[in-house]
ROLUM-738067 format. One record per atom (N, C-alpha, C): x, y, z. Coordinates in steps of 0.02 Angstrom, whole numbers, plus 32768, in hexadecimal, padded with zeros to 4 digits. Each point is the difference from the previous one (the first is absolute). Layout:
# ROLUM-738067
<xx->X	yy->Y	zz->Z>
...
***
This chain:
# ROLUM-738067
<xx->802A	yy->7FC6	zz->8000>
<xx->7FD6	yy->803A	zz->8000>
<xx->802C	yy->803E	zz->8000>
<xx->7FF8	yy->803F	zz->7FE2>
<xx->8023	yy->802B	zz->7FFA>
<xx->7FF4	yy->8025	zz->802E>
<xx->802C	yy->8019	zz->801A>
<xx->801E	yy->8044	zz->802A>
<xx->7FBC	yy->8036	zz->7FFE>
<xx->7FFF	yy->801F	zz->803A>
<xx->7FCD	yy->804F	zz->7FF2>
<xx->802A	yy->8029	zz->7FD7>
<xx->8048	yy->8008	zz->8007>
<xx->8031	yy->8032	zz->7FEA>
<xx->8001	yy->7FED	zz->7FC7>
<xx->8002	yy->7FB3	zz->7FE2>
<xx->7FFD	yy->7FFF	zz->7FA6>
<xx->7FBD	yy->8015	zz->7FEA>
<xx->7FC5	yy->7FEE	zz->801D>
<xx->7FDC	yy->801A	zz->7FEB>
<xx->7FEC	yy->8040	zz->7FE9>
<xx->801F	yy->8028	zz->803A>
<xx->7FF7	yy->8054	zz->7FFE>
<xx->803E	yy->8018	zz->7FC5>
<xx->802B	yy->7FE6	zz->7FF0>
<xx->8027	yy->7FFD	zz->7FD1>
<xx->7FE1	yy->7FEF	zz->7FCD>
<xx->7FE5	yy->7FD3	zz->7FED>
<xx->7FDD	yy->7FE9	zz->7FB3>
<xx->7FC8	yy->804A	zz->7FF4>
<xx->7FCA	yy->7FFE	zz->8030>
<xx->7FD6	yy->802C	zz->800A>
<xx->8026	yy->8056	zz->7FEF>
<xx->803C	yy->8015	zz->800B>
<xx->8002	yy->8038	zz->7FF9>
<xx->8031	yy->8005	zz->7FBC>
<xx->8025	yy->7FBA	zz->7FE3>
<xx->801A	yy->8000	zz->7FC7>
<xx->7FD9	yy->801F	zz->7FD3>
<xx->7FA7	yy->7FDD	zz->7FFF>
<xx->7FDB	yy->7FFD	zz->7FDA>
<xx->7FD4	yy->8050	zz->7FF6>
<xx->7FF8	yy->801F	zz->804A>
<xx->7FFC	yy->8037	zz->7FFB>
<xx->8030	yy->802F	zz->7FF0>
<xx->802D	yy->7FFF	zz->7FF2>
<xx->804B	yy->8026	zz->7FED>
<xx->7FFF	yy->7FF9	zz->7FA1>
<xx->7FFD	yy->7FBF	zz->7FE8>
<xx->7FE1	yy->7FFE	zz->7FB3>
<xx->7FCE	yy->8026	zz->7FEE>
<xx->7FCC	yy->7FF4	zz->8024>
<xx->7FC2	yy->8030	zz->7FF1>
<xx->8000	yy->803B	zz->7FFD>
<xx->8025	yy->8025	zz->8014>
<xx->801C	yy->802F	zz->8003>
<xx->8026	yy->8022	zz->7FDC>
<xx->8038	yy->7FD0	zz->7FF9>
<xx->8024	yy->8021	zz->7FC0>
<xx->7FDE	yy->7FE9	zz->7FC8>
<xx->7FDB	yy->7FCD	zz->7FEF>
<xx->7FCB	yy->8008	zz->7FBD>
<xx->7FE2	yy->8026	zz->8007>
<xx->7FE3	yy->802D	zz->801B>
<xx->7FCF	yy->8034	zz->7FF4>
<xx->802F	yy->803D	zz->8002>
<xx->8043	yy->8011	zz->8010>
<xx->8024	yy->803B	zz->8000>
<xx->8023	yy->7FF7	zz->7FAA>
<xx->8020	yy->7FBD	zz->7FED>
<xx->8006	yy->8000	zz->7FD5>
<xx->7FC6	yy->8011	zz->7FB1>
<xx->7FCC	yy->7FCE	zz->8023>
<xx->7FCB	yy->8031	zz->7FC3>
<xx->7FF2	yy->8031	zz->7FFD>
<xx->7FF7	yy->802F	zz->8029>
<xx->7FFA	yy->804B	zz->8015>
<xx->8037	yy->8029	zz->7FD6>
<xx->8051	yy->7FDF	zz->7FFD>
<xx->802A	yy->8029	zz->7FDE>
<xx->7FF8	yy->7FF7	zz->7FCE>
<xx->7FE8	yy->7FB8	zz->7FE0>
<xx->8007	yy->8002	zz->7FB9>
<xx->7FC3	yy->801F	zz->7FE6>
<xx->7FC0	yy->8021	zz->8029>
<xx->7FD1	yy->8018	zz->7FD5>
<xx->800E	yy->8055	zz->7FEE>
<xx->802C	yy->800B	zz->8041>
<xx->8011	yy->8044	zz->7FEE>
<xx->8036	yy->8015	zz->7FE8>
<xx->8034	yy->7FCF	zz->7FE2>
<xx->802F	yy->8004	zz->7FE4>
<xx->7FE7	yy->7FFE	zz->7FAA>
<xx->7FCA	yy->7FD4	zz->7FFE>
<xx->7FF7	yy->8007	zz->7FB7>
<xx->7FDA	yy->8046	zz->7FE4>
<xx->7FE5	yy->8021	zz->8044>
<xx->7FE6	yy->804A	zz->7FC9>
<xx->803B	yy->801E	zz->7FFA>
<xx->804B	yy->7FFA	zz->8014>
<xx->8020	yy->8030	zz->7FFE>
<xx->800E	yy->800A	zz->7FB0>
<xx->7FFC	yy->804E	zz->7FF6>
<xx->8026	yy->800E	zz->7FD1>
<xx->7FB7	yy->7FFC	zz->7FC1>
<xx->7FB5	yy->7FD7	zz->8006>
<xx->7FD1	yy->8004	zz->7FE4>
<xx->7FCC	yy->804E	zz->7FF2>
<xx->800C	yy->8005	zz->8050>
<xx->7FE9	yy->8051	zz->8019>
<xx->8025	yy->8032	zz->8006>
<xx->7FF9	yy->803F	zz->7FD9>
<xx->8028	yy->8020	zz->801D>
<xx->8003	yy->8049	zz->801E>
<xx->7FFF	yy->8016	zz->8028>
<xx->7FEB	yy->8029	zz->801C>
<xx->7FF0	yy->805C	zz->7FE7>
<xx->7FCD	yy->8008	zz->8014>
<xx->7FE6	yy->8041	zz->7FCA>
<xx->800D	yy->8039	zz->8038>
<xx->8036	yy->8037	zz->7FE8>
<xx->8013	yy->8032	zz->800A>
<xx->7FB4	yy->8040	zz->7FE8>
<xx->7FEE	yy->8033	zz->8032>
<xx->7FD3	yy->801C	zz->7FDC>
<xx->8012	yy->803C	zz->7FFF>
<xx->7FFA	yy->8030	zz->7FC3>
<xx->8022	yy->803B	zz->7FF1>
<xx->7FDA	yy->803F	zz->7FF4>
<xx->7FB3	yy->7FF6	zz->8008>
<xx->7FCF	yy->8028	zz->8004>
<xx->7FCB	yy->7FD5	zz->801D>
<xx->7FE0	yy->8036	zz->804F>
<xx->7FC8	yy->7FE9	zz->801B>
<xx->7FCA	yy->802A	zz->801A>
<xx->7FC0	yy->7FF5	zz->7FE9>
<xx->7FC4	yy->8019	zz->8022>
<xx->7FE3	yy->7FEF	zz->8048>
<xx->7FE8	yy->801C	zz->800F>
<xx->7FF5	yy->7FEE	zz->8046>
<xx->7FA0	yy->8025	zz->7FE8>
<xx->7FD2	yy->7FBA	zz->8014>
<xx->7FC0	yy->8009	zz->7FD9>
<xx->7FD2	yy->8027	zz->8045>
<xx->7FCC	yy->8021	zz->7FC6>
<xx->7FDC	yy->8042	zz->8016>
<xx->7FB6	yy->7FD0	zz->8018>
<xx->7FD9	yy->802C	zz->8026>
<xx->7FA9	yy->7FF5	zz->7FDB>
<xx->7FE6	yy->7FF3	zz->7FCC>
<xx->7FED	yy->7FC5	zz->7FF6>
<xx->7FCB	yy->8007	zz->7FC2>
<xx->8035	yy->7FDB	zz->7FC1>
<xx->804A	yy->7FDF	zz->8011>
<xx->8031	yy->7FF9	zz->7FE0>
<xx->7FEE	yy->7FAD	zz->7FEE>
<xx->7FF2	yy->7FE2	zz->7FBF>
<xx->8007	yy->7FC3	zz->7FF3>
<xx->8032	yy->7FE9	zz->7FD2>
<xx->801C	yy->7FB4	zz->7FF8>
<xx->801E	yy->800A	zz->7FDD>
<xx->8018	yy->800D	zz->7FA2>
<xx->7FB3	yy->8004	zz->8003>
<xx->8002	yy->8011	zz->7FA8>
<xx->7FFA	yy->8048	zz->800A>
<xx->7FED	yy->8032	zz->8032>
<xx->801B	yy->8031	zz->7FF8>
<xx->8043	yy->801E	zz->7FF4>
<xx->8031	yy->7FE9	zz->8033>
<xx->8030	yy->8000	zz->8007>
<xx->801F	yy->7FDE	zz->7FC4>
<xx->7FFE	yy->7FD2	zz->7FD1>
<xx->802A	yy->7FE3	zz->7FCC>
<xx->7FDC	yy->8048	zz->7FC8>
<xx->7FCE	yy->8025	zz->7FEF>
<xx->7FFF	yy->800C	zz->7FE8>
<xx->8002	yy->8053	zz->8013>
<xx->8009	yy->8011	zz->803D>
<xx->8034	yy->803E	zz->8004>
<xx->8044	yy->7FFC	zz->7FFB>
<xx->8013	yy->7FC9	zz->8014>
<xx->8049	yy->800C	zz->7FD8>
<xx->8016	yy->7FD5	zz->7FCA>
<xx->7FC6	yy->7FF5	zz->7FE2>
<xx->800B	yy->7FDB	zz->7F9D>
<xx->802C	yy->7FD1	zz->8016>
<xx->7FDC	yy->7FC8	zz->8038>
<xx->801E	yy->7FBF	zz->8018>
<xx->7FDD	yy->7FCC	zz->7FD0>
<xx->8031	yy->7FD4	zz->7FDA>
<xx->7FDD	yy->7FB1	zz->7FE1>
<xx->7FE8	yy->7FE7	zz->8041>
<xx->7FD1	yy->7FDD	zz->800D>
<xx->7FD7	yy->7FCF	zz->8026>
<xx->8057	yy->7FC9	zz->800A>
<xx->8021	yy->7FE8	zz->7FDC>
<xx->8023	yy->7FBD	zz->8000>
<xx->803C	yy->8041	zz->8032>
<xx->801A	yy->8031	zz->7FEE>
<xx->8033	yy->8014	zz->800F>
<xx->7FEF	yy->8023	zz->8058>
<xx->7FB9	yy->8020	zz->8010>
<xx->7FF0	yy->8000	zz->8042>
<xx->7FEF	yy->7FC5	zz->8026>
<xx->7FF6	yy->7FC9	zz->7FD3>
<xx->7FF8	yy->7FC4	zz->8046>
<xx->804D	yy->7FDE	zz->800F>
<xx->802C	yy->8011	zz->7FCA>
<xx->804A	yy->7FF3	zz->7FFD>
<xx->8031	yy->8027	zz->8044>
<xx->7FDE	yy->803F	zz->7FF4>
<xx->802B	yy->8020	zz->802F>
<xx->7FD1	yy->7FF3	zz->8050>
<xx->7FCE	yy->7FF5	zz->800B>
<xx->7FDB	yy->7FF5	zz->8036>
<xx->7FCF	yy->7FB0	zz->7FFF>
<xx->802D	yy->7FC1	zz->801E>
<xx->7FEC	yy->7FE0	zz->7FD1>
<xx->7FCD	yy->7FF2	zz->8056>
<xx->8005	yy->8005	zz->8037>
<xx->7FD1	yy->7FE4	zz->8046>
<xx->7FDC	yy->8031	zz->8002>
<xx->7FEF	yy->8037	zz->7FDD>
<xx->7FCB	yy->802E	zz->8008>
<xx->7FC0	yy->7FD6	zz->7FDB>
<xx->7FD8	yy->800C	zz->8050>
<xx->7FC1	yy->8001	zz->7FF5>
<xx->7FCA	yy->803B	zz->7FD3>
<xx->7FEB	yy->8002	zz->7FCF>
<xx->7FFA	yy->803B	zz->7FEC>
<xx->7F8E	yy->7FFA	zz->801E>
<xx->7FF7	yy->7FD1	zz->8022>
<xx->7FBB	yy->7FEE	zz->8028>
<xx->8007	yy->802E	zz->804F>
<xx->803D	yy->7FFA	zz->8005>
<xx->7FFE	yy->803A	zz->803E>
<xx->804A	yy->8018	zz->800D>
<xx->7FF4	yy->8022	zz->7FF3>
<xx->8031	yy->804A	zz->7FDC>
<xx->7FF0	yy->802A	zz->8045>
<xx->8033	yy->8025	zz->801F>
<xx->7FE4	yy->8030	zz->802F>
<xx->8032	yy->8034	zz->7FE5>
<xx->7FE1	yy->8038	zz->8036>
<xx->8021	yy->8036	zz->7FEB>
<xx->803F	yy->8009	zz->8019>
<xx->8028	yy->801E	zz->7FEB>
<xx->805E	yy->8007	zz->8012>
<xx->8022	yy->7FBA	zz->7FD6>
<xx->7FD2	yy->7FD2	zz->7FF7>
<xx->8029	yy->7FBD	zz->7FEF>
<xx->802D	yy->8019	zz->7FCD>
<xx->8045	yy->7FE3	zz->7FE5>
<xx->802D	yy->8008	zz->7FEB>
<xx->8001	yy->7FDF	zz->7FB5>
<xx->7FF2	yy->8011	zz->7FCA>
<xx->7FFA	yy->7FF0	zz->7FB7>
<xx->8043	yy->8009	zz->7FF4>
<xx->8023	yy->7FED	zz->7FC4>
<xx->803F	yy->7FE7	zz->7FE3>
<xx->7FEE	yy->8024	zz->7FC6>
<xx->8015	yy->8032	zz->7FE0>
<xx->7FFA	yy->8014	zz->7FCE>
<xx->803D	yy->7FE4	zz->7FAE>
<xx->8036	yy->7FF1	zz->8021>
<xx->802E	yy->7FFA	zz->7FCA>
<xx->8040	yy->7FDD	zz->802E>
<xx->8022	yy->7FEA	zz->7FEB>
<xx->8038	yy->7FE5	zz->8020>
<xx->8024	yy->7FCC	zz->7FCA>
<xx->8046	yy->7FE0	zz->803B>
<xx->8007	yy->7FC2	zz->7FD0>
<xx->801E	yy->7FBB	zz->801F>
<xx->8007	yy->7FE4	zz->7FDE>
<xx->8023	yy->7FC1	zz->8033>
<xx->8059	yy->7FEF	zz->8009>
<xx->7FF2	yy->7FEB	zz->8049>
<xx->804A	yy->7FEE	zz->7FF8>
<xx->8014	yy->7FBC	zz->7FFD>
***
């Protein structure tokens, strides 16, 4: 019959694997966006008014639809508040 001490040994080997399998998958999921994304520098910004949506805004400042969801791509444009921070132009690094 085995030992309490081998036991608690087998038992924490096994939790010690588990472990590094899940730290190891963790690096390789965020190792593979590297270099996929790349980070957007912004070089003109509005900061939105009353009454401000965002097809207003693309079409006060003669924004393409593809090139304002580019530069603001987690904007909600369903709730938009006021001061929120719009991306007018920028670029990536």
């Amino acid at each position: 019959m085995a030992s309490a001490s081998y036991k608690s040994a087998i038992f924490f080997s096994f939790v010690l694997l588990f472990i590094l399998s899940i730290s190891m998958a963790e690096s390789r999921a965020v190792s593979s966006g590297i270099g996929t994304n790349s980070a957007l520098i912004c070089s003109k910004i509005y900061g939105a008014n009353i009454g401000d949506t965002c097809f207003s805004i693309m079409q006060q400042f003669s924004m393409t639809p593809e090139a304002f969801t580019t530069f603001n791509p987690n904007l909600n444009c369903d709730k938009m508040f006021v001061g929120e921070w719009i991306c007018l132009d920028g670029s990536s690094i």
